[in-house]
N, C-alpha and C positions, 0 to 999 in steps of 0.2 A: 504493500500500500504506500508507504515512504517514497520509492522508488518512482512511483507515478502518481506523486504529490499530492496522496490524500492525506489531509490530516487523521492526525491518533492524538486521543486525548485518555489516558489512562485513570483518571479520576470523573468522579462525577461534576466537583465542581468547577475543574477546570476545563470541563466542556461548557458549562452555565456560561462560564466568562466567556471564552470562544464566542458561543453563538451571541450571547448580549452585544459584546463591540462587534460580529457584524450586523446583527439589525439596527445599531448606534451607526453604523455606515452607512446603510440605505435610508434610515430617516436621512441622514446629515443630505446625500442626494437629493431625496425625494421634496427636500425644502430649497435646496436651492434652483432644481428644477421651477416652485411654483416661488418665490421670489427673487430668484434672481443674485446678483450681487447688490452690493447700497456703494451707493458715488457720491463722494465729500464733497460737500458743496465749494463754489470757490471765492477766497478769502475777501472780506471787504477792506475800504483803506484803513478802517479803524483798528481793523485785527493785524493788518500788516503793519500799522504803528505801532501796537502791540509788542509784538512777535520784535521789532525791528529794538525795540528801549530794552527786551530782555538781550537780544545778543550782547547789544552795547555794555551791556552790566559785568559783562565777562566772569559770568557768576554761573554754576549750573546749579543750585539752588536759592530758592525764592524767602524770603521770608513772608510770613500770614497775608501782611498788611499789602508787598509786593503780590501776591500770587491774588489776590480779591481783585486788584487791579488790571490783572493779565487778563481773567474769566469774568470782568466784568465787561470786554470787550465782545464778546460770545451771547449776552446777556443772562449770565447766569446769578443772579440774584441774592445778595448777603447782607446781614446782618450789619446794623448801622453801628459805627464808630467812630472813636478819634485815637490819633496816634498820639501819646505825651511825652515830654520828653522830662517832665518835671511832675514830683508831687502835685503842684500848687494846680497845673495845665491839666493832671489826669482828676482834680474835683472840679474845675472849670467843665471839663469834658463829661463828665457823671451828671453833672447839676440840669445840664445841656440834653443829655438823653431821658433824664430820668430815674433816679432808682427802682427797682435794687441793678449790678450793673455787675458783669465780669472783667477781670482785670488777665491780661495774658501777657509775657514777655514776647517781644517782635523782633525776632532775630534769627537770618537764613542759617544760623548752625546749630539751634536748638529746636529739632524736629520733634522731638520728644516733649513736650512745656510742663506734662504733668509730673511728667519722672524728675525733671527736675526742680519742682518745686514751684514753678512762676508761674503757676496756674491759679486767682483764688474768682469765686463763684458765690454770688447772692451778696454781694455787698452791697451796703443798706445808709451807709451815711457819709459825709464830708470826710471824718476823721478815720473812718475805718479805710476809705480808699486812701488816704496817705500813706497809712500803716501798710497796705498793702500794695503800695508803689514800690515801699521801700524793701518790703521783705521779697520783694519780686525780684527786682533789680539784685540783691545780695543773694539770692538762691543761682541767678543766672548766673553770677562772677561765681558761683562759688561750685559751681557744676561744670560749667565753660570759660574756665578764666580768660581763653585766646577768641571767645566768641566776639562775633558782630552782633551790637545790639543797638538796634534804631530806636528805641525807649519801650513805653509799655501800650500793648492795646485796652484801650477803653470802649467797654460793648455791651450793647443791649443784650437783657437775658432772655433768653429764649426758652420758655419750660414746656413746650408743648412740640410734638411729632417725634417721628421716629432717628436715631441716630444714625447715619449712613457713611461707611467708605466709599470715595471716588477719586480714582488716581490715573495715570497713564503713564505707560512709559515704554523707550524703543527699544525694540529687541534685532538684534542686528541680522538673525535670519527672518523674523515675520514680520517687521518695521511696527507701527503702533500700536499696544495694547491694552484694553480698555479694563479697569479689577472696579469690581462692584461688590458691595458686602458689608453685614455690619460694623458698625462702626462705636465708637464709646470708648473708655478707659482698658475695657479685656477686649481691644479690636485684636491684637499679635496673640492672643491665649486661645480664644476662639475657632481661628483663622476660617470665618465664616465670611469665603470670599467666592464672586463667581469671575472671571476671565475669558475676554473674548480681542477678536482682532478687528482693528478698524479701519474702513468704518462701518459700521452695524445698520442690519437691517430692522425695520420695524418687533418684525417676530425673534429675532434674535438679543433685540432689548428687552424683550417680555421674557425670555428664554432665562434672560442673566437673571433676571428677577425672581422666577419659580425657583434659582439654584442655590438663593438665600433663604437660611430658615430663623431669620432673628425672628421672636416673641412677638405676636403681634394681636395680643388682646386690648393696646393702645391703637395701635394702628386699626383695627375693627370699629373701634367704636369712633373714630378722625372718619375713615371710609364711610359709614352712616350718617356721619353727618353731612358730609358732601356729596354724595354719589345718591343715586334712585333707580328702581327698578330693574333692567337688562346688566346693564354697567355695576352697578352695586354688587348684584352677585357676582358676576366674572368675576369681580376685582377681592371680594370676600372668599369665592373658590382658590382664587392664588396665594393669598395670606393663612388661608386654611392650610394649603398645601408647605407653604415654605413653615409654617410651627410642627407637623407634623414631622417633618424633615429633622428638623433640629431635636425635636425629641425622641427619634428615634435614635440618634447618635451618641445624643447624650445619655442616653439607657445603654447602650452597648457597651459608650466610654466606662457607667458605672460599674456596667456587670464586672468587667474587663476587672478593674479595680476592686471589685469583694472579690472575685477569685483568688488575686494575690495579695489579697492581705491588704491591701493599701487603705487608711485612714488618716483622717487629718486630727489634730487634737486639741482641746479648747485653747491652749496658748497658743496655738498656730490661729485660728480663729479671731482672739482678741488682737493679736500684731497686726495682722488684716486688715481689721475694722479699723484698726485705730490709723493703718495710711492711708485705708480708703474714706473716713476723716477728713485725715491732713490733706488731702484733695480734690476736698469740698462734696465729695458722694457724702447723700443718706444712709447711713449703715446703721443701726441698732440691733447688735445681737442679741438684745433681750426680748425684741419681737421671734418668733418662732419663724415666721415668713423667712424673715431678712438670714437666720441664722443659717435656715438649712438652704436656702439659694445660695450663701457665701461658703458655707461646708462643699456644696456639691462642684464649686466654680476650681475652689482649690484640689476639691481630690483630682478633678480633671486633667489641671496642672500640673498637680502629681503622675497621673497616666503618663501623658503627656509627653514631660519628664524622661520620664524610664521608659517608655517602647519608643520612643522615638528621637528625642534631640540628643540621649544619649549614645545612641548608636550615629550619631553624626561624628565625622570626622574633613578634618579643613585642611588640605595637603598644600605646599609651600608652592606645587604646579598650579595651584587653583588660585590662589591668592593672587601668583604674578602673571595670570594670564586675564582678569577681575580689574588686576591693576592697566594692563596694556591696552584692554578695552573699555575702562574707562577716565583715562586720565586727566580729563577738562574736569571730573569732579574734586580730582584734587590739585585744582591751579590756586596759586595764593594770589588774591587781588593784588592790584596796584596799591604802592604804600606813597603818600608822601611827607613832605619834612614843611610843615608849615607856617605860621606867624600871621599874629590876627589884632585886630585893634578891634573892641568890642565897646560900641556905645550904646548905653542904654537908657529910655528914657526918666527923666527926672521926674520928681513927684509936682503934679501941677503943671509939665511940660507938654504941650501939642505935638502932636507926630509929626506935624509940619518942623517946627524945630529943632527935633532929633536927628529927621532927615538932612538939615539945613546946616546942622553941625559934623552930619558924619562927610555929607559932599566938600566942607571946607576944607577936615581931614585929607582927605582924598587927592583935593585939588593941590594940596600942601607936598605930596608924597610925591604927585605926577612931577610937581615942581623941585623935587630932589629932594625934600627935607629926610631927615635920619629917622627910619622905621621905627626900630628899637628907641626912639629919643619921643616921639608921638606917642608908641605906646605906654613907656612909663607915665606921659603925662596927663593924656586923655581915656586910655582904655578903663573900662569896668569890666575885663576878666581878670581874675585871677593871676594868668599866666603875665600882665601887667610889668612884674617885677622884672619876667623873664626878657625884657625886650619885646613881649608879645609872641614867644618861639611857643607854638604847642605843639613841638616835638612829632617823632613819627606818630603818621596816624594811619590805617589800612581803608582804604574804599569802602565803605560801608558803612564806617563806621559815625558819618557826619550826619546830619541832616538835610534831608534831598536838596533843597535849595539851592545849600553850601555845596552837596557831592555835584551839583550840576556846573557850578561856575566854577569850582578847581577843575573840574574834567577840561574845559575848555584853557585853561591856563599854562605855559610854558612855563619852565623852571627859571625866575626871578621877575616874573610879572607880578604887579598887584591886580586885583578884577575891579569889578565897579561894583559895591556899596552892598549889600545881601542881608534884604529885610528877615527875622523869621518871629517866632515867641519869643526868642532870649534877647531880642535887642538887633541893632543893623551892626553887620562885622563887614569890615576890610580887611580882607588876607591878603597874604603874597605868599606863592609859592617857589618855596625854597629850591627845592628837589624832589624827584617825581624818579620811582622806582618801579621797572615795568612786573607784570605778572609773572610767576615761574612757577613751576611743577615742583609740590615736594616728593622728596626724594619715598622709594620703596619703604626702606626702614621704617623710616619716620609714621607712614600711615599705614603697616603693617596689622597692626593690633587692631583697626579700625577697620581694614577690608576682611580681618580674619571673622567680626562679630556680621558683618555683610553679606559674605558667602557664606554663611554657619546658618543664616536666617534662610537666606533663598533656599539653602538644602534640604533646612528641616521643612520646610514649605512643601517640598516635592516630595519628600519623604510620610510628613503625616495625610497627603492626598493619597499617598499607594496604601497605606496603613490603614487611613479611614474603609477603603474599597474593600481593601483583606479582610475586617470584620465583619463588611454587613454582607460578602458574598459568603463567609463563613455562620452567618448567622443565619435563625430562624425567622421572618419577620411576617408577620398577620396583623391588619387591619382590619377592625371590625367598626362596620356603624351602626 
């Protein structure tokens, strides 16, 4: 039979899977038979201005407050805020939106804002948003001391709908791919994600959608409120489907876990609570609900753990071939060497005359006066004393305004006059220090937690399939 390429399948459920992925092959035809492929529409000037200020950035990652601005080009729709760059501007900012209000650090190298700390949520007053400007900003330095950080976002709280991942990213054989999938604080614990290649057809964004099984006795009761009739149900059959899904998995996960022994223990429990706490989640373990949802999250973890991320292994060919293919993610911005004269207005002063003393400034400096000699005697920053030297700074690190007009600036030009919140400054740029690639070494340990994620990723999809082709499973209504 081998010989004249019939398959042998020696087990029973290794023939299940056989035949499954091929009737997963003749759906996949038989739909694109009656749909077709989907054609990306093409880009308007807005998106190509878009597209065109992030190359200029020379950044391949965005920070919050950049990336809302990229997709708000798309018109995709977010949540109103202001960017602060000071205590005083992030209750300016709060008083403005409203309470109660969330506070997040904005900075493209803290992808993570809960893990580290600069996340706080339902803040309710003047004073409390201070406190949590400051504990933001010091959680950030003190997580990512070499981070870029544009100050803090200030944001409307949002307590209603469901929590969603939405990401894209290139893959160098099947070009753009679209991950769709819960979303929240356990988005990575979960890995309750569906993935497709774009760009997507109608049925195949409904496709990604049935392949999500978050909870959705919120989302039900959101659905009834908007929806009627035809539409209501379809859309209630799908959300029926995607809970069922995730409970099925998570009953396997548990079984899996009483078979070997695996349990979590009330001090693992309270530790839990108390950073799921410190990161502004409702957690009460003294509710029963809350306890044995957060018991069952961690045993998961625990599964998790042991059949899977510990069988991962990150080999030093993976890492540098991680590194070769992506190396624009670790280019180090432009750094420069700067010097600022910072005037700021006086109490009872016109902006008209702030303005009128920084141009005099100015005109003083065109006309050769000594930088360092202007800023001991009119700046109001700090660095004042220093001749006005604010020392190296890396690209990102200024405030857009200011990163706009040194972009433009040659090394030992002054620019013209740069309003923002802290006052009008007159820089000169010193010296200007182009981008470079750090070296392998250096972000080693960094590609190694990268590729260790992408693996376990591939690994708990073949795992999860292993269970439930190994298991029993009936549905009954």
């Amino acid at each position: 039979l081998k010989l004249v390429n019939i398959p042998l399948f020696y087990m029973p459920g290794t023939l299940a899977w056989g035949l499954r992925r091929r009737l997963d092959y003749h759906a996949w035809c038989d739909r694109r038979l009656s749909d077709g492929f989907a054609e990306a529409p093409a880009l308007s000037a807005e998106q190509h201005g878009a597209i065109a200020r992030l190359r200029a950035a020379g950044r391949t990652t965005l920070s919050e407050s950049e990336s809302k601005h990229l997709i708000a080009a798309w018109g995709i729709p977010v949540t109103r805020e202001v960017l602060a760059s000071s205590a005083q501007a992030a209750v300016d900012a709060a008083e403005r939106l409203g309470y109660p209000v969330a506070l997040k650090v904005d900075s493209p190298d803290i992808p993570h804002k809960t893990e580290a700390g600069a996340v706080r949520l339902g803040v309710q007053s003047a004073e409390e948003v201070r406190r949590a400007y400051t504990a933001i900003m010091a959680s950030a330095l003190a997580h990512a001391p070499d981070a870029t950080v544009s100050g803090v976002l200030v944001q409307e709280m949002v307590t209603e709908g469901v929590e969603v991942i939405i990401g894209v990213s290139y893959d160098a054989q099947l070009g753009p791919m679209l991950l769709f999938g819960t979303g929240g604080v356990m988005v990575e614990v979960y890995d309750d994600v569906a993935v497709r290649r774009c760009p997507l057809t109608l049925s195949e964004s409904l496709a990604m959608l049935s392949e999500v099984k978050a909870e959705t006795t919120a989302e039900g009761k959101r659905l009834q409120e908007r929806y009627r009739g035809p539409e209501l149900q379809r859309r209630l059959q799908l959300a029926e489907y995607m809970t069922l899904t995730r409970m099925i998995e998570r009953k396997l996960q548990m079984q899996l876990a009483k078979s070997k022994g695996m349990d979590v223990t009330d001090e693992e429990l309270v530790q839990a609570a108390r950073e799921l706490q410190r990161q502004g989640e409702k957690v009460d373990i003294a509710n029963p609900d809350d306890k044995r949802s957060l018991r069952e999250q961690l045993t998961m973890m625990k599964v998790i753990d042991r059949e899977v991320r510990s069988s991962v292994m990150v080999s030093e060919t993976e890492m540098k071939r991680y590194y070769e293919q992506h190396r624009s993610r670790f280019s180090l911005p432009e750094e420069y060497r700067l010097s600022q004269i910072l005037i700021r207005p006086r109490n009872g002063e016109q902006p008209a005359q702030t303005q009128a003393k920084a141009e005099a400034i100015h005109a003083a400096l065109k006309q050769g006066a000594d930088f360092a000699d202007l800023a001991l005697r009119h700046s109001d920053g700090a660095e004042s004393t220093r001749g006005g030297s604010l020392g190296i700074i890396r690209q990102g690190e200024l405030l857009p305004p200011i990163e706009r007009a040194v972009a433009a600036l040659q090394p030992g030009e002054i620019g013209e006059p740069v309003a923002t919140t802290e006052g009008i400054h007159i820089l000169r740029l010193d010296e200007k220090k182009p981008s470079q690639f750090r070296p392998f070494a250096e972000v080693k340990a960094e590609m190694q937690g990268v590729v260790f994620q992408q693996k376990s990723e591939d690994v708990y999809q073949l795992w999860m399939a292993n269970l439930k082709d190994k298991a029993y499973i009936e549905v009954k209504f």
